[in-house]
N, CA, C and O atoms as a CHARMM CRD file, in Angstrom:
* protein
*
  352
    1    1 UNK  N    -16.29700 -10.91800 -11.70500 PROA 1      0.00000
    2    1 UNK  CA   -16.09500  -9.77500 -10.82200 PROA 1      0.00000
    3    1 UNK  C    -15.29800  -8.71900 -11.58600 PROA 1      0.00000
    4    1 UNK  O    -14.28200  -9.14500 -12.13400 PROA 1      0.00000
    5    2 UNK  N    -15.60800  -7.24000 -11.74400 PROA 2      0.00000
    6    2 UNK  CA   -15.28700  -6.60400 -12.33300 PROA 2      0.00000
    7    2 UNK  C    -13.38000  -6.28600 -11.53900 PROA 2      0.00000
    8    2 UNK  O    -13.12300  -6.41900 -10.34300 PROA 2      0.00000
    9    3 UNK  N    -12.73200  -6.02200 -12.23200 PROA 3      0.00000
   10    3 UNK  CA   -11.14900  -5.13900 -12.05200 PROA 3      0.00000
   11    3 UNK  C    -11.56900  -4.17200 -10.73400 PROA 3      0.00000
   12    3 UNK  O    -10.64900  -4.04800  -9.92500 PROA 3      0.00000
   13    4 UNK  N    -12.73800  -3.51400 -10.41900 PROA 4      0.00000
   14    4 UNK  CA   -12.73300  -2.27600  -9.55700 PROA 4      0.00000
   15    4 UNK  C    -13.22700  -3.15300  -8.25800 PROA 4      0.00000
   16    4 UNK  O    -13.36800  -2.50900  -7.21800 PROA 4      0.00000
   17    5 UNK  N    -13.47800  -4.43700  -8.22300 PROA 5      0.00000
   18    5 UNK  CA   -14.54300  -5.15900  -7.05300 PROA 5      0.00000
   19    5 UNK  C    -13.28200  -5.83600  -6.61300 PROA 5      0.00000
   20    5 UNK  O    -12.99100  -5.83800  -5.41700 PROA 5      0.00000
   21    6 UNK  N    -12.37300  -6.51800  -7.67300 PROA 6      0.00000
   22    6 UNK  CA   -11.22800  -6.89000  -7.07300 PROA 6      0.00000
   23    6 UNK  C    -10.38200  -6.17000  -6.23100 PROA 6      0.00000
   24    6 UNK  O     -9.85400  -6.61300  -5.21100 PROA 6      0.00000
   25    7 UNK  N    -10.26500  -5.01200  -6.70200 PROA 7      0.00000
   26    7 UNK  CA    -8.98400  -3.86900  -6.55900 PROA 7      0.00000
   27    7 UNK  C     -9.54200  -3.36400  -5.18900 PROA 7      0.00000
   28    7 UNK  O     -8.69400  -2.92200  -4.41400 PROA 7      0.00000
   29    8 UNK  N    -11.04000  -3.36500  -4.71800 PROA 8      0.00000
   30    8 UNK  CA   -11.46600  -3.01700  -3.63900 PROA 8      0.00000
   31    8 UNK  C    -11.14500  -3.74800  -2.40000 PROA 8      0.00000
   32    8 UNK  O    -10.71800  -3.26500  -1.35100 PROA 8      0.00000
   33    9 UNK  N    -11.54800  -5.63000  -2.80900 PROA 9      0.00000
   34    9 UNK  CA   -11.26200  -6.64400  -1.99400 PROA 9      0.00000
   35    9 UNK  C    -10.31300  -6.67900  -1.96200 PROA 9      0.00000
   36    9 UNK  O    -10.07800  -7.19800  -0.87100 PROA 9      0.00000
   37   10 UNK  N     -9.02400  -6.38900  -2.63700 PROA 10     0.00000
   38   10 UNK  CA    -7.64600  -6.39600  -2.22000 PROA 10     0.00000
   39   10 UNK  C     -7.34900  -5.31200  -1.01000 PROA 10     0.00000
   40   10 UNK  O     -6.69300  -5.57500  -0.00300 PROA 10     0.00000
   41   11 UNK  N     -7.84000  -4.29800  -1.25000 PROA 11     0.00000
   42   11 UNK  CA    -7.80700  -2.74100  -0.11200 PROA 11     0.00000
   43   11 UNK  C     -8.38800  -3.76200   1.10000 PROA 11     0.00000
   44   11 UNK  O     -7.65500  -3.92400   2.07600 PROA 11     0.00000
   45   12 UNK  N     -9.15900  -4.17100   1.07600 PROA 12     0.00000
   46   12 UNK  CA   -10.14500  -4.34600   2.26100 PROA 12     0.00000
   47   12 UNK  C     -9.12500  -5.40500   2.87800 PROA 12     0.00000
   48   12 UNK  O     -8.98400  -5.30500   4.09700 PROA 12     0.00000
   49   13 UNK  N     -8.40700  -6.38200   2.25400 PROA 13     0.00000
   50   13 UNK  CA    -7.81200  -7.46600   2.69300 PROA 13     0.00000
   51   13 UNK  C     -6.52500  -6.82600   3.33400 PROA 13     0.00000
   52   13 UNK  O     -6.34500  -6.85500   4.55200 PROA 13     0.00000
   53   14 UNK  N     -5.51700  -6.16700   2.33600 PROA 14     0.00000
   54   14 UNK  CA    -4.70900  -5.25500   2.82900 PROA 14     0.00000
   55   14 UNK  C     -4.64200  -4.69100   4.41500 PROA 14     0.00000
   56   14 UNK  O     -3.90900  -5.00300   5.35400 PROA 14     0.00000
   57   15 UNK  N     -6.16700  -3.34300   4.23600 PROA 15     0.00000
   58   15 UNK  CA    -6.47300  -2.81200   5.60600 PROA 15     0.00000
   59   15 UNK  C     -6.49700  -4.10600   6.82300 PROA 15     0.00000
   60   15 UNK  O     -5.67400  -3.95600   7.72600 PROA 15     0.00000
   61   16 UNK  N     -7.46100  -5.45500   6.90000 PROA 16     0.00000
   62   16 UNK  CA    -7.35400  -6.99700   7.65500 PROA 16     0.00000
   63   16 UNK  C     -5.80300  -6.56900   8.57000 PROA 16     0.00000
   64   16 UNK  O     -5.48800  -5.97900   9.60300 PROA 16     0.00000
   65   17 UNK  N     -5.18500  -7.24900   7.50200 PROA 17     0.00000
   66   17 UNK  CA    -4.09200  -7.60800   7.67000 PROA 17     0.00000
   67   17 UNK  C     -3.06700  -6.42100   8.16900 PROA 17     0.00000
   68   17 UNK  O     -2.02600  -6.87300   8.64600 PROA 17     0.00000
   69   18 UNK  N     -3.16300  -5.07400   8.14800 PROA 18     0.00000
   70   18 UNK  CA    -2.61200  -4.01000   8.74500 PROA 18     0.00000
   71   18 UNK  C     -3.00800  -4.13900   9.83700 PROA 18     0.00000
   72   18 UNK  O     -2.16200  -4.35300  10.70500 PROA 18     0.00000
   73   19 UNK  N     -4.51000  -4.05600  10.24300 PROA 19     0.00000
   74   19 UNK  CA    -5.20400  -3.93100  11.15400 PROA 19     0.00000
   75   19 UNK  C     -4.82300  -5.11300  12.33200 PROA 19     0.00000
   76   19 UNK  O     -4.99900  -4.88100  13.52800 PROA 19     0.00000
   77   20 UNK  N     -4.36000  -6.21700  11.90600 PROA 20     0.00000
   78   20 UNK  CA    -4.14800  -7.48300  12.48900 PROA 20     0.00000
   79   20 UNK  C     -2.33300  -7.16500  12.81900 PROA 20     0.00000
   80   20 UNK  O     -1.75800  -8.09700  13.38100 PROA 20     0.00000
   81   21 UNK  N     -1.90100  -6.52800  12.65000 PROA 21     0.00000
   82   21 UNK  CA    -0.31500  -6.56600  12.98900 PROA 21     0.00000
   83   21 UNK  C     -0.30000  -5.10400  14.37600 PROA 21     0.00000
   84   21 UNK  O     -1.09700  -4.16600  14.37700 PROA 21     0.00000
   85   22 UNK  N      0.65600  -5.29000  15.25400 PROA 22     0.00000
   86   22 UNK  CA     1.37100  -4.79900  16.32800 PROA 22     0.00000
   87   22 UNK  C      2.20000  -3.52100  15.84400 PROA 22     0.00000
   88   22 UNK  O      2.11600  -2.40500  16.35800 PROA 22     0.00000
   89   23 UNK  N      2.88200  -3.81700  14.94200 PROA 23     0.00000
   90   23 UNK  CA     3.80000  -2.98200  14.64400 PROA 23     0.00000
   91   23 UNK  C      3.23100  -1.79600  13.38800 PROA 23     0.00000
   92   23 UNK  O      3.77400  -0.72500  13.11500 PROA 23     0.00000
   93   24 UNK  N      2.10300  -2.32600  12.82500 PROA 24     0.00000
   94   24 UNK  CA     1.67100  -1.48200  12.10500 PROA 24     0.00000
   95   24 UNK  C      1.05600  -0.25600  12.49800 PROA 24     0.00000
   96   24 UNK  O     -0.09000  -0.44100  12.90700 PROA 24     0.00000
   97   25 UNK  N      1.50700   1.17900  12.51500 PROA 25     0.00000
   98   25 UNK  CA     0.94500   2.26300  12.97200 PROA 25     0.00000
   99   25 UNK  C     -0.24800   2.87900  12.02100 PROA 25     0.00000
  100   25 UNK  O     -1.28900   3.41300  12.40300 PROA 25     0.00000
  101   26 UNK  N      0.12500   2.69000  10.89700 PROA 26     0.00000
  102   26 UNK  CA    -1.16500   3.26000   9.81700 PROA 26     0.00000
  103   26 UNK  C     -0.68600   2.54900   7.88300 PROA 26     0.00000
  104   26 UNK  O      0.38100   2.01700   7.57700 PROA 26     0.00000
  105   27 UNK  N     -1.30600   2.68400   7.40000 PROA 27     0.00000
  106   27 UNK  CA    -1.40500   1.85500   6.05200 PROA 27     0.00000
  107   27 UNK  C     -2.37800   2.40800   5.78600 PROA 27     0.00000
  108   27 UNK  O     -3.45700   2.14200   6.31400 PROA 27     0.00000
  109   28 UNK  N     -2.12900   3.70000   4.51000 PROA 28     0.00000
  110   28 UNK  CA    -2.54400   4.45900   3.52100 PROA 28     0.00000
  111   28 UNK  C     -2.52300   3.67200   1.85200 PROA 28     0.00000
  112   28 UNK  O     -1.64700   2.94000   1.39100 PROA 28     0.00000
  113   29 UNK  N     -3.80700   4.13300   1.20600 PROA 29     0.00000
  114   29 UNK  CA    -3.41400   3.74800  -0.04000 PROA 29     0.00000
  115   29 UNK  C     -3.64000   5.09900  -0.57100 PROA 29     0.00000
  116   29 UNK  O     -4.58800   5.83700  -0.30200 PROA 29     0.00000
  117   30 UNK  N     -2.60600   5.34300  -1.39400 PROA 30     0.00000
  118   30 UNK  CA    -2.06500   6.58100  -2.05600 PROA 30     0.00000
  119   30 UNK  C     -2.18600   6.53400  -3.49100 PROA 30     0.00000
  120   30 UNK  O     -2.89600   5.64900  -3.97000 PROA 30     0.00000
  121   31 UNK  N     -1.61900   7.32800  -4.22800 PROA 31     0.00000
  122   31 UNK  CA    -1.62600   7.58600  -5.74500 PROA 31     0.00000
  123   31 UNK  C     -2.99800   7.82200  -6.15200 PROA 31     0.00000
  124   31 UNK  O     -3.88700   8.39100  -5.52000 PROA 31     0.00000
  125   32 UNK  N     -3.03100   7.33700  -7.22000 PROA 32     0.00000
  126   32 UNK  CA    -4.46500   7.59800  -7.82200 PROA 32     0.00000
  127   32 UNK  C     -5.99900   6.90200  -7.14600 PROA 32     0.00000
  128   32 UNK  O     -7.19000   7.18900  -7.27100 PROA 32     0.00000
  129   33 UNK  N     -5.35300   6.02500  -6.51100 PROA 33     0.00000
  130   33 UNK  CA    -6.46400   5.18600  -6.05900 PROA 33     0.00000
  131   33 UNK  C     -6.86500   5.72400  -4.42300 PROA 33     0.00000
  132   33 UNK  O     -7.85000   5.47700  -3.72700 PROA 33     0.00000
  133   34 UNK  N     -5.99800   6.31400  -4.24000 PROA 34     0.00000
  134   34 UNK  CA    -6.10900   7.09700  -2.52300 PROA 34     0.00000
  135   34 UNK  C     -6.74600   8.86200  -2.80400 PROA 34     0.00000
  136   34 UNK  O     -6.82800   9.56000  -1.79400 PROA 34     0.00000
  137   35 UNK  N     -7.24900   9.62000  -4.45600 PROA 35     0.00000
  138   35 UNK  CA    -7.45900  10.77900  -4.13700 PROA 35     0.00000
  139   35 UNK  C     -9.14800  11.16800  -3.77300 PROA 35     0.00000
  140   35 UNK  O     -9.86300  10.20300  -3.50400 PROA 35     0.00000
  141   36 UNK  N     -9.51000  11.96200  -3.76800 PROA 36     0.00000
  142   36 UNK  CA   -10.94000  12.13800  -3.45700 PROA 36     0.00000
  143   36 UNK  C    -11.97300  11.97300  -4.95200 PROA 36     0.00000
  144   36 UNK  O    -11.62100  12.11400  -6.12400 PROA 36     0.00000
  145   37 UNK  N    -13.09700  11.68800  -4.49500 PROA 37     0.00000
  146   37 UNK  CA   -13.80400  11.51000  -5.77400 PROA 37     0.00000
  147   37 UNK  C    -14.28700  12.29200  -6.48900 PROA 37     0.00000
  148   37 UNK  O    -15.23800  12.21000  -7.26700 PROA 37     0.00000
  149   38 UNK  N    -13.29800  13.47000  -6.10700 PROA 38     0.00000
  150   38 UNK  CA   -13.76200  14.50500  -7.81100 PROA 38     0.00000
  151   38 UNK  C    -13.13500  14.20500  -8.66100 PROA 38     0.00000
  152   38 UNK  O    -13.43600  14.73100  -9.73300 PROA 38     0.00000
  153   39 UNK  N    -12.12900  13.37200  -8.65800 PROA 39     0.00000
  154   39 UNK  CA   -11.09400  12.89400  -9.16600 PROA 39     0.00000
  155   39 UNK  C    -10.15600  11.42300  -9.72200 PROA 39     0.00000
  156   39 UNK  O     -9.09400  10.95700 -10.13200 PROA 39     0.00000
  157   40 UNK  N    -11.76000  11.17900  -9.27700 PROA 40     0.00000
  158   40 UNK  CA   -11.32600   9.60800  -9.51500 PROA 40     0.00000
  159   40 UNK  C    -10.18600   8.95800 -10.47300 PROA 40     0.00000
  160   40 UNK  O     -9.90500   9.46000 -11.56200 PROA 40     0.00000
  161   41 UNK  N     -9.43400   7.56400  -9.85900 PROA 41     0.00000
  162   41 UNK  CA    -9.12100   6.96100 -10.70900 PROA 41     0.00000
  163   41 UNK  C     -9.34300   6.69500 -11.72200 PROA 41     0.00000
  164   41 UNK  O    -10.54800   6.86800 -11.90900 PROA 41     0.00000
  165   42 UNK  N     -8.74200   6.25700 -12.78300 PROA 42     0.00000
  166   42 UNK  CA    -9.02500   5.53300 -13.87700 PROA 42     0.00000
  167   42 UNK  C     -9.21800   3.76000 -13.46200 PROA 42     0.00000
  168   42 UNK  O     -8.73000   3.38600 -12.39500 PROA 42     0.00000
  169   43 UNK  N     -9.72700   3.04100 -14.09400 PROA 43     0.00000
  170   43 UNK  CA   -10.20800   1.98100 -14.33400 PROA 43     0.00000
  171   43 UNK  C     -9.16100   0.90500 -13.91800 PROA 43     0.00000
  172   43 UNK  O     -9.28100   0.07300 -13.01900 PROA 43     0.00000
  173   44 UNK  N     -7.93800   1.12700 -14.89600 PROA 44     0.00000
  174   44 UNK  CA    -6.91600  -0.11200 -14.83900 PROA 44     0.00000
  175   44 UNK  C     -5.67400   0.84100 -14.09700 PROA 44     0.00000
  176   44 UNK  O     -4.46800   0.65900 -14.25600 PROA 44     0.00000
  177   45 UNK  N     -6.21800   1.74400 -13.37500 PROA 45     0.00000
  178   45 UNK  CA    -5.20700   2.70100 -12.31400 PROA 45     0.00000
  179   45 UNK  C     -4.94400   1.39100 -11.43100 PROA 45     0.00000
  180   45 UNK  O     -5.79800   0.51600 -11.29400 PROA 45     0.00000
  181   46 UNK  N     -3.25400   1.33200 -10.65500 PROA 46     0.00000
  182   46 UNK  CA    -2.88400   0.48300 -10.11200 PROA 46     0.00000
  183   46 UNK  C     -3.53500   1.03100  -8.68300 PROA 46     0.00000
  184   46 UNK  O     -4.06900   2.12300  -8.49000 PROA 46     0.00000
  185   47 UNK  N     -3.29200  -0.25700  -7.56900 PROA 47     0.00000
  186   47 UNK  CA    -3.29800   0.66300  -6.10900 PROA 47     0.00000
  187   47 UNK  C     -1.75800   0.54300  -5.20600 PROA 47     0.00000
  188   47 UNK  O     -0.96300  -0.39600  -5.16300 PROA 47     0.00000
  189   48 UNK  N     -1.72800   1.51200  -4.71900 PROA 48     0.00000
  190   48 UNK  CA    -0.38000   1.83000  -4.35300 PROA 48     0.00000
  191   48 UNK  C     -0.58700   2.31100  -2.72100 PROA 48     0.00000
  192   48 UNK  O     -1.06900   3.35000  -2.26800 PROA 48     0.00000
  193   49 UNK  N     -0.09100   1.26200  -2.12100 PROA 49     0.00000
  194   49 UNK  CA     0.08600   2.00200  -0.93900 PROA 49     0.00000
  195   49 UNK  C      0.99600   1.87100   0.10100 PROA 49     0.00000
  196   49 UNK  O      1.82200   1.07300  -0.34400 PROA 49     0.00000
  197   50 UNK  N      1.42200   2.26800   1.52700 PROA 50     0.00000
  198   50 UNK  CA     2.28500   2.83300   1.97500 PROA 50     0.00000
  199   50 UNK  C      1.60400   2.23500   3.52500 PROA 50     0.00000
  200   50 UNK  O      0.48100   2.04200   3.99200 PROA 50     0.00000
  201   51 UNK  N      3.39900   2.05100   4.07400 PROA 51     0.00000
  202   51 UNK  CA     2.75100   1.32600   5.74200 PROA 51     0.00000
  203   51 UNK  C      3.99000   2.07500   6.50400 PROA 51     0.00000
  204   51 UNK  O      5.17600   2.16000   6.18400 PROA 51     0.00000
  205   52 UNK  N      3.35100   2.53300   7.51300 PROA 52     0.00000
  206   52 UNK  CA     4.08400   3.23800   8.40200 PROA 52     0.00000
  207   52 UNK  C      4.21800   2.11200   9.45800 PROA 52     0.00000
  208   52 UNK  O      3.23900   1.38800   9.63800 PROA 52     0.00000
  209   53 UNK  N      5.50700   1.87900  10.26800 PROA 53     0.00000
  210   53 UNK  CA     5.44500   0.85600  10.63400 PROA 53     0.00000
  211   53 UNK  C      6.86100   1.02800  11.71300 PROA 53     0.00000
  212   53 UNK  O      7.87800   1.63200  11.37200 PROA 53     0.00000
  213   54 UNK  N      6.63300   0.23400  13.32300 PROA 54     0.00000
  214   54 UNK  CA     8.10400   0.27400  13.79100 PROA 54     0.00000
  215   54 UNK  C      8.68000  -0.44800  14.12800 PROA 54     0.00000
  216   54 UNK  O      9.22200  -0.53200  15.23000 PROA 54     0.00000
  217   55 UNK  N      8.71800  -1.39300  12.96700 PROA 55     0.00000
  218   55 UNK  CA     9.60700  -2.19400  12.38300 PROA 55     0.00000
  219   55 UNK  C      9.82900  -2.59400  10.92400 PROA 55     0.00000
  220   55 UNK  O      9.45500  -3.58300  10.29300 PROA 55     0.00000
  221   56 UNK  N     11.00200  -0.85600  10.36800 PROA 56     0.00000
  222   56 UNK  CA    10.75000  -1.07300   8.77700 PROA 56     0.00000
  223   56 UNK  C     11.78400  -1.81400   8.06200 PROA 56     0.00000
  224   56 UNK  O     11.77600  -1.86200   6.83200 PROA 56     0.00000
  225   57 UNK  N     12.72100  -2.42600   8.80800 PROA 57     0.00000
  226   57 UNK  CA    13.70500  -3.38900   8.82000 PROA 57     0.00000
  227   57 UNK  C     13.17400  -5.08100   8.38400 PROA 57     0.00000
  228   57 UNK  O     13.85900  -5.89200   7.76000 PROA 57     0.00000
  229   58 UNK  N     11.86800  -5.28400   8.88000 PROA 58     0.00000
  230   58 UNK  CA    11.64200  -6.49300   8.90800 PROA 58     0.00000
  231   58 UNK  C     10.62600  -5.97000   7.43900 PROA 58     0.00000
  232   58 UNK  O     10.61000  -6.85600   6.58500 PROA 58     0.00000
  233   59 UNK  N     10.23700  -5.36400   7.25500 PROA 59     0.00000
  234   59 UNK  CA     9.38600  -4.83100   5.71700 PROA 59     0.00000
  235   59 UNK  C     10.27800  -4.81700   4.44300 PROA 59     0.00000
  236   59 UNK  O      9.80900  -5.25800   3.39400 PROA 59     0.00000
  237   60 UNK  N     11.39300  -4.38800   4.48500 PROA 60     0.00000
  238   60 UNK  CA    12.27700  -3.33900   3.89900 PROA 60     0.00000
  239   60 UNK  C     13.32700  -4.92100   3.43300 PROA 60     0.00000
  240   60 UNK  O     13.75700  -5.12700   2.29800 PROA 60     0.00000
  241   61 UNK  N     13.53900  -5.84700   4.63300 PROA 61     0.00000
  242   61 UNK  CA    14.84100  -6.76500   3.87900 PROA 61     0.00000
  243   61 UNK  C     14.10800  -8.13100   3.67600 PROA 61     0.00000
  244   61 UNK  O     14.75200  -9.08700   3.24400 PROA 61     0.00000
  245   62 UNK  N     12.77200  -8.25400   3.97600 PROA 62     0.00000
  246   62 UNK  CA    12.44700  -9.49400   3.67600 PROA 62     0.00000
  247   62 UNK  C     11.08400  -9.53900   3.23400 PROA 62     0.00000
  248   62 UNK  O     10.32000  -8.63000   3.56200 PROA 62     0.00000
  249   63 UNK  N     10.61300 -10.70000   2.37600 PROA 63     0.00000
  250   63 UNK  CA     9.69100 -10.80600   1.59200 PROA 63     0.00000
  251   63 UNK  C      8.81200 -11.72200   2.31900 PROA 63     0.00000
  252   63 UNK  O      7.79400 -11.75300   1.62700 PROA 63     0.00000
  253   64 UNK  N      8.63500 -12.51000   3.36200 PROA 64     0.00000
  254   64 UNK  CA     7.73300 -13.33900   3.39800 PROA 64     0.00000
  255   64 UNK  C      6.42700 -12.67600   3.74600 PROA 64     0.00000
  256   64 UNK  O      5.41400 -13.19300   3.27400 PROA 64     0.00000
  257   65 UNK  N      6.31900 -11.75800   4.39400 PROA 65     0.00000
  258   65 UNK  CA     4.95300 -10.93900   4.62800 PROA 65     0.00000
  259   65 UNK  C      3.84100 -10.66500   3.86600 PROA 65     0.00000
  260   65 UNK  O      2.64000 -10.67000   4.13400 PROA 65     0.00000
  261   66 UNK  N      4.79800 -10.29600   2.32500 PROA 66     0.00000
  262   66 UNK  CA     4.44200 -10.26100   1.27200 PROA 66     0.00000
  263   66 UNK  C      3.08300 -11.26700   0.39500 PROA 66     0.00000
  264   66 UNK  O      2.38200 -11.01800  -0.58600 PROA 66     0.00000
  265   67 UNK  N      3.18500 -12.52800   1.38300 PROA 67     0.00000
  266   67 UNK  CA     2.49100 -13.49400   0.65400 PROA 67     0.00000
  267   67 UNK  C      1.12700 -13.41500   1.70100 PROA 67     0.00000
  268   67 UNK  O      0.15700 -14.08500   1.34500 PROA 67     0.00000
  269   68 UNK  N      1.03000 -12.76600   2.75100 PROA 68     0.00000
  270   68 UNK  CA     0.06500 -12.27600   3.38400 PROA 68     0.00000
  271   68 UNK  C     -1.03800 -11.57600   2.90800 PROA 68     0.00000
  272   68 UNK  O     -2.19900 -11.81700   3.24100 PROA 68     0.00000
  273   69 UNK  N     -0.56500 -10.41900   1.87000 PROA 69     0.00000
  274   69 UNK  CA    -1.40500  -9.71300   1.71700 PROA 69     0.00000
  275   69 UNK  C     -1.39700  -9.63300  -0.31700 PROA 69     0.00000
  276   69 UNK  O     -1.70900  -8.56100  -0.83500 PROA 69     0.00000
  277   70 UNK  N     -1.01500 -10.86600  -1.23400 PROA 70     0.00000
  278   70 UNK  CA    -0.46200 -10.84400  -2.72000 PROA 70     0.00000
  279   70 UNK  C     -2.13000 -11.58700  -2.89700 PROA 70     0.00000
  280   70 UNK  O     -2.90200 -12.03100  -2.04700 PROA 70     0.00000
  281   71 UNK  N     -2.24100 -11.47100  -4.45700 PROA 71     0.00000
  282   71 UNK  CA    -1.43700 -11.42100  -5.32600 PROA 71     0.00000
  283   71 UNK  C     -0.96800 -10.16700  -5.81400 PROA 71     0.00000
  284   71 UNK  O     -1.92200  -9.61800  -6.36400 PROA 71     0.00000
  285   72 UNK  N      0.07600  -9.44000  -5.87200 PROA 72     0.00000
  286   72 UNK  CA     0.53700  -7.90700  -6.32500 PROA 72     0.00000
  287   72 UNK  C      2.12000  -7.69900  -6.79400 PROA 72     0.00000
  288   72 UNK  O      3.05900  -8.40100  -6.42000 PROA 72     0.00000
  289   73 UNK  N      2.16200  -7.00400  -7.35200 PROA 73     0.00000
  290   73 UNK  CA     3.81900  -6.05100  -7.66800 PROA 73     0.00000
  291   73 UNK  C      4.21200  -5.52000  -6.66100 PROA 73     0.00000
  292   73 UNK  O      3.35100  -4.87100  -6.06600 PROA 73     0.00000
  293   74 UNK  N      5.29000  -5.54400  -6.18600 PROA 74     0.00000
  294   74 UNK  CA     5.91800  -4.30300  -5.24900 PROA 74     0.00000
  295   74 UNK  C      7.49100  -3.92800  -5.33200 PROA 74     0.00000
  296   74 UNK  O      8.46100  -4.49800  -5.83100 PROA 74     0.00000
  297   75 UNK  N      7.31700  -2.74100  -4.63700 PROA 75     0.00000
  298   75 UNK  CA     8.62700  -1.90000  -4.43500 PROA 75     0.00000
  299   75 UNK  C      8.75900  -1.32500  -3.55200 PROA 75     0.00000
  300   75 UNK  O      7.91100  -0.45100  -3.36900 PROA 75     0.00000
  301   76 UNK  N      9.78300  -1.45900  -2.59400 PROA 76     0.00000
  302   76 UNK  CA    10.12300  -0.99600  -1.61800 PROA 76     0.00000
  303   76 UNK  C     10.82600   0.23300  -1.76200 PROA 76     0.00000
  304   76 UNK  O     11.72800   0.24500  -2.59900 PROA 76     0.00000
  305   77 UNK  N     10.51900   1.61200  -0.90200 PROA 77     0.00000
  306   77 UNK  CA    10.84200   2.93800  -0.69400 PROA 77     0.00000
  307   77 UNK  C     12.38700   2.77800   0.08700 PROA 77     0.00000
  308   77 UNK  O     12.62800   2.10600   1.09000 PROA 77     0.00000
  309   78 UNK  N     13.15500   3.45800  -0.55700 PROA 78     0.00000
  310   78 UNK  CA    14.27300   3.41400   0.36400 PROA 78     0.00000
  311   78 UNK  C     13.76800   4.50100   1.56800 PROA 78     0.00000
  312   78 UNK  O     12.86800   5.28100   1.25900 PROA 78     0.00000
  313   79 UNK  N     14.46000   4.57300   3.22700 PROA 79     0.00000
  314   79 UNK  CA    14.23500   5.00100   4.09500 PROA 79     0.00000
  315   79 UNK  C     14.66400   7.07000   3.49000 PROA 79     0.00000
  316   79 UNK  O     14.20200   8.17800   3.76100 PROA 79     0.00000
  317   80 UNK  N     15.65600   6.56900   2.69200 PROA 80     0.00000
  318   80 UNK  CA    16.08900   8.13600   2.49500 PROA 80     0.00000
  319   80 UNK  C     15.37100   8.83100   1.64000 PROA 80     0.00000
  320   80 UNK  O     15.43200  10.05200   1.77800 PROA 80     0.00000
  321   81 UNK  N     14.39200   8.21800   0.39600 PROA 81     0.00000
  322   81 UNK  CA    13.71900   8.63200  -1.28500 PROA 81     0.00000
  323   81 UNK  C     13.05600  10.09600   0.17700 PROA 81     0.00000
  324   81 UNK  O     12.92700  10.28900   1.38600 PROA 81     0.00000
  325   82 UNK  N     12.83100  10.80100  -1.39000 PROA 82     0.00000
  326   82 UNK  CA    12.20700  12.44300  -0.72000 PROA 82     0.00000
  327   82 UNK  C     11.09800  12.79600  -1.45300 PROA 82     0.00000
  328   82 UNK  O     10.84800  13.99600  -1.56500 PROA 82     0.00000
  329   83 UNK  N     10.27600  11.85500  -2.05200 PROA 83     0.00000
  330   83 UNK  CA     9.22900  11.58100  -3.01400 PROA 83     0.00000
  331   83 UNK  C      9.29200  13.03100  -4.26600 PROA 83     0.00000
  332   83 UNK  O      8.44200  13.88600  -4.51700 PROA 83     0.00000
  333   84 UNK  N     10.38500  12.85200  -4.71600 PROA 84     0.00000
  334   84 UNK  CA    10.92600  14.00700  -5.67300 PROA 84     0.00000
  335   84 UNK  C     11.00600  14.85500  -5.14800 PROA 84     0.00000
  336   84 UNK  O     10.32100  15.61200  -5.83600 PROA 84     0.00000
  337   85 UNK  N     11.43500  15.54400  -4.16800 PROA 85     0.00000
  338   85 UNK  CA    11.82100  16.52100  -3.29300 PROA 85     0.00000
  339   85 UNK  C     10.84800  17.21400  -2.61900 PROA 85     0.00000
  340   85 UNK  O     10.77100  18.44200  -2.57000 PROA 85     0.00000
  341   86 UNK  N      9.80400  16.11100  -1.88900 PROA 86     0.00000
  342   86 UNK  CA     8.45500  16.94900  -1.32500 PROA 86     0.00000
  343   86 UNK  C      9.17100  16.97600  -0.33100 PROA 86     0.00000
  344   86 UNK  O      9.16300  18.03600   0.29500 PROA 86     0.00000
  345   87 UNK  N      9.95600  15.96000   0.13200 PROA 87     0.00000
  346   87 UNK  CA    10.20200  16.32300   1.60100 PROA 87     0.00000
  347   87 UNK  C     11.72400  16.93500   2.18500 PROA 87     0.00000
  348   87 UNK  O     12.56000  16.58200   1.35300 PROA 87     0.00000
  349   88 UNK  N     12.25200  17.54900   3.05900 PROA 88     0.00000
  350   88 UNK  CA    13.45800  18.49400   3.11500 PROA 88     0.00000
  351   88 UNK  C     14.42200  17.54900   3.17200 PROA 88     0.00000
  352   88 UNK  O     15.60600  17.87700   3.23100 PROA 88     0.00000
């Protein structure tokens, strides 16, 4: 299975599992892998994405969720980051 069939089935599993939670309001994948296709990613571009959620307390201090939706890297956004000063 090619890197791009994986990276897809991971999105698709991801979206599942958003889709399957209460508290989840929306779950975007962003960066390079979220822009339009005039613009495509690159190949070994990571996917990066983002869960709006109201409960970011239970996201934010604990990891078991994590094994829900892995195998992956992550990093958690502090509540305050201003994504380099996009936001006021």
């Amino acid at each position: 299975m090619s890197r791009a069939n994986l990276q897809q089935e991971w999105i698709e599993h991801f979206a599942a599992w958003a889709a399957s939670r209460d508290d989840v309001r929306a779950a975007l994948v962003v960066g390079s892998r979220g822009r339009t296709d005039s613009y495509p990613a690159e190949e070994w571009s990571d996917v990066d994405v983002a869960i709006i959620t109201t409960r970011p307390g239970l996201y934010a201090t604990h990891s078991a969720w994590m094994r829900d939706i892995g195998p992956f890297w992550v990093g958690v956004m502090s509540p305050h980051e201003t994504f380099g000063g996009l936001v006021p």
